[in-house]
C-alpha positions in Angstrom: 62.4 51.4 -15.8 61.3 53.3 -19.2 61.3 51.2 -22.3 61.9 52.0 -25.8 61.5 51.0 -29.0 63.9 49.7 -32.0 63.5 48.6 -35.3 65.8 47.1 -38.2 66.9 50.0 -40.7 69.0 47.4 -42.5 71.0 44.1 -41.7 72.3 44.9 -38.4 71.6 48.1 -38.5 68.9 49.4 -35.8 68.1 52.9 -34.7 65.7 54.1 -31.9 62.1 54.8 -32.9 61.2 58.8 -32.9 57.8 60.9 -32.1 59.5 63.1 -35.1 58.2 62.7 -38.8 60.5 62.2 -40.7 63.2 61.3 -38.4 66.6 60.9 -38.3 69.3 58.9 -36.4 69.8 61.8 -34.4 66.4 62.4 -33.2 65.4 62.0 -29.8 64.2 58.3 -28.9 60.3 57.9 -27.6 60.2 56.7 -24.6 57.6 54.6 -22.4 56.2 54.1 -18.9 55.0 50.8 -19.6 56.3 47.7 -22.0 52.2 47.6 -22.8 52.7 50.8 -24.6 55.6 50.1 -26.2 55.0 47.2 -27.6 51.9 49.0 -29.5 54.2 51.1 -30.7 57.3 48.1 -31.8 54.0 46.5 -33.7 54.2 49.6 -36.1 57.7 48.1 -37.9 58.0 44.9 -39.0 61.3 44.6 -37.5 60.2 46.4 -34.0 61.3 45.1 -30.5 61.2 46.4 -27.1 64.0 47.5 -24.8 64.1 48.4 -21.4 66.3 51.2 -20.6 67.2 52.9 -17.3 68.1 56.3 -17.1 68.3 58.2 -20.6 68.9 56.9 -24.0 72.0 57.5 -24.8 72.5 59.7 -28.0 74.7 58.3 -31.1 78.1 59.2 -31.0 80.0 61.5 -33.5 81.4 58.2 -35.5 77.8 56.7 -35.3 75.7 60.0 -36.9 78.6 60.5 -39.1 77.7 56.2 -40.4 74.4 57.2 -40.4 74.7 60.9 -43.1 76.9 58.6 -44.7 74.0 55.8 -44.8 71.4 58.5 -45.9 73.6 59.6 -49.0 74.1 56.1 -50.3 70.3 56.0 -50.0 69.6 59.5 -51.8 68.1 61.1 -49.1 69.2 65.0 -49.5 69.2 66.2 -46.5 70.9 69.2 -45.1 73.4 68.4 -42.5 
């Protein structure tokens, strides 16, 4: 069992928490051994909560990063995509 990390980006709108700064939607989800580290971690957002995964973290799909450059525009964030 590996556990992960989510927080609240807007109303119901949550996205995996990243070792990257900055990240994106797209960037690759941390991942922990133990829900004792993640939950340090989930303490870092005020929205932050713990999930247990098995296996890999699944990636957004196409329609989900495409919501989420779309998200980032409405927001002003220029990023190059």
């Amino acid at each position: 069992m590996r556990y992960t990390v989510m927080f609240q980006v807007e109303e119901g709108e949550w996205m995996y928490a990243s070792a990257e700064n900055p990240f994106t939607y797209s960037s690759p989800a941390l991942s922990f051994t133990t829900r004792e580290e993640a939950l340090v971690e989930a303490e870092k957002y005020n929205t932050g909560i713990v999930v247990e995964r098995e296996g890999d973290v699944r990636e957004f799909n196409r329609e989900e990063r495409m919501r989420a450059k779309m998200r980032d525009i409405v927001n002003g964030n220029k990023h190059e995509y």
